[in-house]
N, C-alpha and C positions, 0 to 999 in steps of 0.2 A: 504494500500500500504506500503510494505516496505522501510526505509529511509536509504539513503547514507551520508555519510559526504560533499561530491562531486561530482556532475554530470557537465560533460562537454556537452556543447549543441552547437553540430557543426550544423546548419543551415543558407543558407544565406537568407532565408525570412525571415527579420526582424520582421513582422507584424506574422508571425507563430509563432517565436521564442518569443514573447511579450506572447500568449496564453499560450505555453508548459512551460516557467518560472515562469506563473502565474497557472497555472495547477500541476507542481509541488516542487512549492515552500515547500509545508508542505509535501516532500518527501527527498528535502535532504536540507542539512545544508547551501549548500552552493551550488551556480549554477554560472557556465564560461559560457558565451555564444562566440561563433567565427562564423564567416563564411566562413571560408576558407580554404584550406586544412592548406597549409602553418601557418595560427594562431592553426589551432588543434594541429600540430606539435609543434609549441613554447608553446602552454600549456599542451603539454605531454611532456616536458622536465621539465617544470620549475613548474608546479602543478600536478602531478600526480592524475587523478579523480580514484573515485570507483564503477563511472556509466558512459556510454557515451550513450547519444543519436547523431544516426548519422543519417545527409540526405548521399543521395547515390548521388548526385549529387549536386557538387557544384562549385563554377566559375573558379576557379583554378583546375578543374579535378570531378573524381571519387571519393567516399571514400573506394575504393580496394587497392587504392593506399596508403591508412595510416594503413591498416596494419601489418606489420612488427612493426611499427611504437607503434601500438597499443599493439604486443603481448609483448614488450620490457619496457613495463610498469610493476612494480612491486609492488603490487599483482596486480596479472592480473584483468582490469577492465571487468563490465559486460560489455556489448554493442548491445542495440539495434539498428536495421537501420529501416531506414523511408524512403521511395520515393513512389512517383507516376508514374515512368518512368522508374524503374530499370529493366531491363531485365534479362531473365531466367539466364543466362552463369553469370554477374553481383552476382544474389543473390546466386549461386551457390557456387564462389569465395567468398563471404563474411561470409557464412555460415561454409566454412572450412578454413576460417582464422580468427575464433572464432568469430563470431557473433552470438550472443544465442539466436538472435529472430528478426521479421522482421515485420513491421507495416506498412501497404499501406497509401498513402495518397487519398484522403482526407482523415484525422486523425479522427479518432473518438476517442473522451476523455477517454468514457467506457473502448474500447478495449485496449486502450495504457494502462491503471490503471490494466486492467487483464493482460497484457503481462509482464509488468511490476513486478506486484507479483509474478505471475510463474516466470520468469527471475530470480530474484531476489532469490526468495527459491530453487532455485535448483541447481545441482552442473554444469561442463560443462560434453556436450556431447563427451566420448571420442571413441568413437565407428569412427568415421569417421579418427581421428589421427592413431589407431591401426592399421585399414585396410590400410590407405597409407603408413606403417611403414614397413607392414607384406614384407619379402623379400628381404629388403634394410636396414635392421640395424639387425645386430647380438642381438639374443635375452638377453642376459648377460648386453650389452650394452644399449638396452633399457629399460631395468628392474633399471639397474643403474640412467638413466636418468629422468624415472618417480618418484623414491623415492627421487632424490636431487630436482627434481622441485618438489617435494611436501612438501618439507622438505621446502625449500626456501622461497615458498608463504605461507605456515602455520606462520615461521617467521617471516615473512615481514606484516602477517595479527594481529599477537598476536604485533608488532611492537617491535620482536626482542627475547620475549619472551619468554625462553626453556619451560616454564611448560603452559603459554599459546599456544604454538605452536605444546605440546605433545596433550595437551588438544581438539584441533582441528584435530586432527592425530588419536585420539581416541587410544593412545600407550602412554604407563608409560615414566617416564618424564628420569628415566634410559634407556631405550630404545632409545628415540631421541637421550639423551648425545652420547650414543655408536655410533650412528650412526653416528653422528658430530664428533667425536674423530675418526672416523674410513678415514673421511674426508681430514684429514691432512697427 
């Protein structure tokens, strides 16, 4: 399984959440547990994580409702969801407000540890943002905004880093500069 420095574990079964901490403790460096929406939101302000497991339902609400929340996080976290109870229109909405994968409950360890890897290795899905884009944004102006949001999270992942953030860019470290100077 791959490791994160920070997983946020929004779940309000304590007794779930005692397994999945204990499950992936030798996954990431560091684990916030919350149970509610309202605390997710104060630890995506104040801890920024690089994983989130999420229940789809929790006592204060939905977790449809912390996305905005979730995409305003810098570099964008992975996130999976977890329910027993989530409904189709539910995982639909989660799925195109960047959730990269979706775990039923009752949980099985196996398949969380496979979703979890795939998640983890792979980049997001942007087929579903294009298609919503296609017709309502002048394409000049979307072309714009994918290279600065790439530019952004490459930085934000290298932690600031012009030659790490070209390096994830897979583009010469002159190349980003231009890009950045052209910024200003």
């Amino acid at each position: 399984m791959a490791m994160v420095q920070h997983l946020l574990l929004v779940e309000d079964s304590v007794s779930l959440a005692r397994v999945l901490e204990e499950a992936l403790a030798p996954r990431a460096h560091r684990i916030t547990h919350v149970t509610t929406l309202a605390q997710a939101r104060e630890a995506l302000r104040t801890q920024p994580p690089d994983a989130v497991l999420l229940d789809v339902s929790l006592p204060d609400g939905t977790s449809d409702a912390l996305l905005e929340d979730l995409l305003a996080v810098e570099p964008l976290p992975y996130v999976i969801a977890i329910s027993g109870s989530a409904t189709a229109e539910q995982a639909f909405r989660l799925a195109a407000g960047g959730v990269r994968a979706f775990v039923p409950k009752p949980l099985d360890l196996a398949r969380l540890e496979d979703v979890w890897t795939r998640t983890l290795a792979s980049p997001p899905e942007l087929v579903p943002v294009l298609r919503a884009s296609a017709g309502k944004v002048p394409l000049h102006h979307f072309e714009d905004l994918v290279r600065d949001t790439l530019v952004d999270e490459a930085l934000a992942r290298a932690k600031g880093s012009v030659r790490g953030a070209a390096r994830l860019l897979h583009i010469s470290r002159q190349l980003l500069q231009h890009i950045l100077n052209a910024r200003d």
